[in-house]
C-alpha positions as CSV (number, residue, x, y, z in Angstrom):
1,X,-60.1,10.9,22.9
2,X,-56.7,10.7,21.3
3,X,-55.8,7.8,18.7
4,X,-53.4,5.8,19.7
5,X,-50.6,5.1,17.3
6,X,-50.2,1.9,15.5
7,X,-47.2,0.2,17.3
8,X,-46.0,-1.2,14.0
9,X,-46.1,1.5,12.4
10,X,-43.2,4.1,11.5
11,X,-43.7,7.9,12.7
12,X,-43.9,10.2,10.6
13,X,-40.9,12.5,9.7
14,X,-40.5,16.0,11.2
15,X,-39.0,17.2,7.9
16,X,-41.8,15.6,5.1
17,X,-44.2,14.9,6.6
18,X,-43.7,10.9,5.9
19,X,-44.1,12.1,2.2
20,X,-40.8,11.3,1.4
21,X,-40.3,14.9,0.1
22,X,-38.7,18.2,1.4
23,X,-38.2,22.0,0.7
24,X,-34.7,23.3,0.3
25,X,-34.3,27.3,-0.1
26,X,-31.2,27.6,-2.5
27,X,-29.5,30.6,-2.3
28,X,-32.5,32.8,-1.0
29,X,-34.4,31.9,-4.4
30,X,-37.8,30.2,-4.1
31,X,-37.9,27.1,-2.3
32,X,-37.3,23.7,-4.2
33,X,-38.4,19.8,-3.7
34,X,-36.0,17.3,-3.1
35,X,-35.8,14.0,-1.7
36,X,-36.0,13.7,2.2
37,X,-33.0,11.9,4.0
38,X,-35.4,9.6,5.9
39,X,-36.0,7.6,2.5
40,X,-32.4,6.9,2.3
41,X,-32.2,3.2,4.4
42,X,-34.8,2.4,1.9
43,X,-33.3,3.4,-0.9
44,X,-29.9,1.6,0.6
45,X,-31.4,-1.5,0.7
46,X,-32.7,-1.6,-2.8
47,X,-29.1,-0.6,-3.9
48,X,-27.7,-3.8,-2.1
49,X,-30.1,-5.8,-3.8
50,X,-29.4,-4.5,-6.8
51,X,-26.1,-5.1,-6.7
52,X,-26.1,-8.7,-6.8
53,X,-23.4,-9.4,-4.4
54,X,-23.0,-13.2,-4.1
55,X,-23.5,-14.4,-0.4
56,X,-20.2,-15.6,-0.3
57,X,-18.7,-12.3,0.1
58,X,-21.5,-10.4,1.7
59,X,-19.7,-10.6,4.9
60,X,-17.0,-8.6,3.0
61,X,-16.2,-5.0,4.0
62,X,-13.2,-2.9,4.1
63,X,-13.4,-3.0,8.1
64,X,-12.9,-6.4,8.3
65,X,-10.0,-6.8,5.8
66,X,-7.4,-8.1,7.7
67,X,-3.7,-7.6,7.2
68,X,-2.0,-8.1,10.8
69,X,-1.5,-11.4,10.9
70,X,1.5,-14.3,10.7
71,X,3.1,-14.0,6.8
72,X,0.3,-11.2,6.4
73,X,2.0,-10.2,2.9
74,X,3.7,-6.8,2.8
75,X,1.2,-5.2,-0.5
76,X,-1.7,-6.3,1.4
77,X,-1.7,-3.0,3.9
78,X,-1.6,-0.7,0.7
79,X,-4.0,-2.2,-0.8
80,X,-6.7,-1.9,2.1
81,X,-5.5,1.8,2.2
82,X,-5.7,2.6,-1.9
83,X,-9.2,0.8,-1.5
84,X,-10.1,2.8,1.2
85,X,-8.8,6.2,-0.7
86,X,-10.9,5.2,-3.6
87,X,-13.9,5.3,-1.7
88,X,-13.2,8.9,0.1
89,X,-12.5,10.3,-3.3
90,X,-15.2,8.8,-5.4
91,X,-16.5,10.8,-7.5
92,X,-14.3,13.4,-7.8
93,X,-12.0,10.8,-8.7
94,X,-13.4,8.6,-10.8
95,X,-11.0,6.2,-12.1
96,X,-11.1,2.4,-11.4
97,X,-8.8,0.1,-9.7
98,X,-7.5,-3.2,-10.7
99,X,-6.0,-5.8,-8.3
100,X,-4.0,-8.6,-9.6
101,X,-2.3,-11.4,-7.6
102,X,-2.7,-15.0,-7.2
103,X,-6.1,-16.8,-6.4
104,X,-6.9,-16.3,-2.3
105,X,-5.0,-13.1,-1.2
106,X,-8.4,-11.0,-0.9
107,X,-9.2,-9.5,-4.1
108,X,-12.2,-9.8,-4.5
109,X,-13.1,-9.2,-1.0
110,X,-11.4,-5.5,-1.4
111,X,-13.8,-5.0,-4.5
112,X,-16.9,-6.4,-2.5
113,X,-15.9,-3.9,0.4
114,X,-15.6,-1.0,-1.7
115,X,-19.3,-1.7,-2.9
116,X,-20.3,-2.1,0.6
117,X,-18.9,1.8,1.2
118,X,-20.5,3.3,-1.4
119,X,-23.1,1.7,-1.2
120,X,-23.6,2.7,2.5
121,X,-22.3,6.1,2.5
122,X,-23.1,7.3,-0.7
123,X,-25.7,5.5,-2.1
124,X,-23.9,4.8,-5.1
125,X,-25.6,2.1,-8.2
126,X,-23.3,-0.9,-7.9
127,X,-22.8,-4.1,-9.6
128,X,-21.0,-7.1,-9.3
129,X,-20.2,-9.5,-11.9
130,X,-18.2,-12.4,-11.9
131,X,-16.9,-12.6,-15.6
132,X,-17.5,-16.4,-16.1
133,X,-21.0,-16.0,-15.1
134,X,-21.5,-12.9,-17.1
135,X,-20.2,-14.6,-20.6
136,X,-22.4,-17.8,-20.1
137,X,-25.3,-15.8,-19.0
138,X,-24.7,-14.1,-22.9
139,X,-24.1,-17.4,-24.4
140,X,-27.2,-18.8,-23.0
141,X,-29.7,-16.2,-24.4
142,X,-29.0,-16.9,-27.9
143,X,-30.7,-19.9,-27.3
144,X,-34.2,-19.4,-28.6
145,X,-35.8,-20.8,-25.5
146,X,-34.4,-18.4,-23.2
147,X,-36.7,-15.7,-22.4
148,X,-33.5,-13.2,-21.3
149,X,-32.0,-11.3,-24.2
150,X,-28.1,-10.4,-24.7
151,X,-29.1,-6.8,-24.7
152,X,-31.3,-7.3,-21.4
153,X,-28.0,-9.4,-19.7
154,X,-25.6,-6.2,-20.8
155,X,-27.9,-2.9,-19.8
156,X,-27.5,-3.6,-16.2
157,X,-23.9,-3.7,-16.6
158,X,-23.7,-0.9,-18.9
159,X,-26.0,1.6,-16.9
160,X,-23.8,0.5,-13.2
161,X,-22.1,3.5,-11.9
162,X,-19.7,1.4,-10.4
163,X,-19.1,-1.8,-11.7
164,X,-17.2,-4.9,-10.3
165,X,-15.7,-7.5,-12.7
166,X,-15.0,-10.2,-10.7
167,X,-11.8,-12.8,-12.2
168,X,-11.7,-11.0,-15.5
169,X,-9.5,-13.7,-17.9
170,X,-10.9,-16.6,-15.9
171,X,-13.1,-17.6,-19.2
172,X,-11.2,-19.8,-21.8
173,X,-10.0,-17.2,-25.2
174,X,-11.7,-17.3,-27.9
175,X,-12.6,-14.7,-30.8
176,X,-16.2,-14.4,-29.3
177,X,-14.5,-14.0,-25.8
178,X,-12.1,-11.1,-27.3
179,X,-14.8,-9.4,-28.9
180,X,-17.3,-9.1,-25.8
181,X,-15.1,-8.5,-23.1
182,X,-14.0,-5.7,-25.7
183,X,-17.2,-4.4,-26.1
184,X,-18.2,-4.8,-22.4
185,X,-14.9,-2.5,-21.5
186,X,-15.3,-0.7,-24.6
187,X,-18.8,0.9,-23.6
188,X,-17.6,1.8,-20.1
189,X,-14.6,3.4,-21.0
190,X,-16.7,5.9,-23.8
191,X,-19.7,6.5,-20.9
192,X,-16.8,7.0,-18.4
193,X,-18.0,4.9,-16.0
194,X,-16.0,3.4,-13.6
195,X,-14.9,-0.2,-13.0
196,X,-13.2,-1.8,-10.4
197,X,-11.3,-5.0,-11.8
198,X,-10.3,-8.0,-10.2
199,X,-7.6,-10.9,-12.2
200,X,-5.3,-13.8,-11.3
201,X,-3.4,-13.5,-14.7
202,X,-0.3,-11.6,-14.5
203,X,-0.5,-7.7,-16.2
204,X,1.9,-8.5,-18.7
205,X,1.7,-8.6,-22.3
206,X,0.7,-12.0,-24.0
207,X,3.9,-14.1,-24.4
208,X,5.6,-11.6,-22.1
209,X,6.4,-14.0,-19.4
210,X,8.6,-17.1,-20.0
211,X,11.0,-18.8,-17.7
212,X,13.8,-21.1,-18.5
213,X,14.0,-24.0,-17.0
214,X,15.9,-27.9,-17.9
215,X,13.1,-29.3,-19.8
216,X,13.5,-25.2,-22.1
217,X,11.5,-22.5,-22.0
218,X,7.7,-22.2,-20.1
219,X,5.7,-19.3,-21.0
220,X,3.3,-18.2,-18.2
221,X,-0.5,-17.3,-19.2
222,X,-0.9,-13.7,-18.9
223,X,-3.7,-11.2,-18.9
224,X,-2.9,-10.2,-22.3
225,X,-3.5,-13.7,-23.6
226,X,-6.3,-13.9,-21.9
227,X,-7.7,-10.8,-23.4
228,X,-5.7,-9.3,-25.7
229,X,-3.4,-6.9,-25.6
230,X,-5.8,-4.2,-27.0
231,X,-7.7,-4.7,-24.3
232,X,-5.3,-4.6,-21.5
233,X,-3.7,-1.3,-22.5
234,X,-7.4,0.0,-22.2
235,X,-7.7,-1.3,-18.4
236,X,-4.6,0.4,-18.1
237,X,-6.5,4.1,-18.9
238,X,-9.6,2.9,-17.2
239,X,-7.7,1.5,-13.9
240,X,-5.0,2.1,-11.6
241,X,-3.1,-1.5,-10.8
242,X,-3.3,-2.5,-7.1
243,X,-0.5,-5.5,-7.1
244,X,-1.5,-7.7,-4.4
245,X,0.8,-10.9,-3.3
246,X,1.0,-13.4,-0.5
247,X,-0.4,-17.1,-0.1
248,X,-3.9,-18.4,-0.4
249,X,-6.2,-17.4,2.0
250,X,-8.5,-19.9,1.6
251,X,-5.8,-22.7,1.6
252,X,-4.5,-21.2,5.0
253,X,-8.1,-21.1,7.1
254,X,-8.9,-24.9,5.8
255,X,-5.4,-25.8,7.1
256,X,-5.9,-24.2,9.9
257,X,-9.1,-26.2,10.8
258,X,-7.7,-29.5,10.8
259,X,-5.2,-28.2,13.2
């Protein structure tokens, strides 16, 4: 009599066997091992996980970026399509991108969606990390009490193939600030990593942007003061600037409900 299958359980691959393993014959030399494609939604979902994508923006993907609408800004197009070329060439291009622009014009959702991708397609090791969160996270574990180390909060960030730095700038300055969001860019820029950079300050110098008005002259925050300068000529090697512009998303759909 034949055994019937369990219902719940998954059949077994033609290619492995359901070992998860396969033989490849590589240029007519003796066959090698490698890893069968029927482990890859597995190994998808552990990468999502892994890449600590706040629920907020899970919903975020390229796809549903939307730039056709009423006062849709004119940099937002370009920036859907110079997120989307990122993805297509990574990694054979490997350098990051950095959008700047006012709070609520979809930063951060570009970044999230360019996770999603290669993620998905590629089963690239992503990260995010919102930079507030990241620098209290180190502050906390120098408290004796803490069982996380500084070391163990970094390695993660360090070993990402593709790291997201969410509202770099967004902590307040301070030599401590300087020195790790240095070391933090520093270490990815020697292990050539890449990293994918969002900021609401202005990619300008610090003091480089003052306006004159009756009361005398304003000086803007930049990201330069907010980081150093030092540090914001090395995005500049590590990134290529996405300017994005427009009005606050956000602001717009909560207006919008009341309507």
């Amino acid at each position: 009599m034949a055994t019937l299958a369990n219902p719940g359980s998954k059949p077994e691959c033609a290619l492995c066997g359901g070992s998860g393993w396969k033989s490849v014959q590589i240029s007519g030399k003796a066959d090698r091992v490698t890893r069968c494609e029927c482990r890859y939604p597995d190994r998808i979902e552990k990468l999502i996980e892994a890449a600590r994508v706040p629920k907020r923006y899970e919903h975020c993907t390229l796809a549903e970026f939307n730039t056709d609408f009423d006062g849709a800004h004119r940099s937002l197009a370009p920036a859907r399509l110079r997120a989307g070329r990122f993805v297509e060439e990574y990694p054979a291009e490997k350098t990051g991108l950095w959008f700047t622009g006012p709070i609520g014009v979809g930063k951060t959702h570009l970044a999230v969606g360019i996770i999603q991708e290669l993620l998905r397609s590629k089963g690239i090791h992503c990260l995010f990390v919102d930079y507030r969160d990241l620098l209290k996270q180190i502050q906390n574990s120098y408290n004796p009490a803490v069982q996380h180390t500084e070391g163990g909060i970094l390695q993660p960030v360090f070993d990402a193939e593709v790291l997201v730095l969410d509202e770099l700038g967004a902590a307040k300055p301070s030599e401590w600030v300087f020195d790790t969001v240095g070391y933090i860019l520093n270490s990815r820029y020697n292990q050539q990593k890449t990293t994918v950079i969002t900021a609401n300050y202005p990619n300008a110098p610090a003091g480089g942007i003052q306006t004159r008005t009756e009361k005398g002259v304003v000086s803007q925050e930049t990201l330069g003061d907010r980081i150093t300068d030092r540090m914001l000529s090395r995005l500049h090697e590590m990134c290529r600037v996405v300017e994005m512009d427009g009005s606050d998303f956000r602001k717009r759909v909560r207006n919008a409900n009341f309507l």
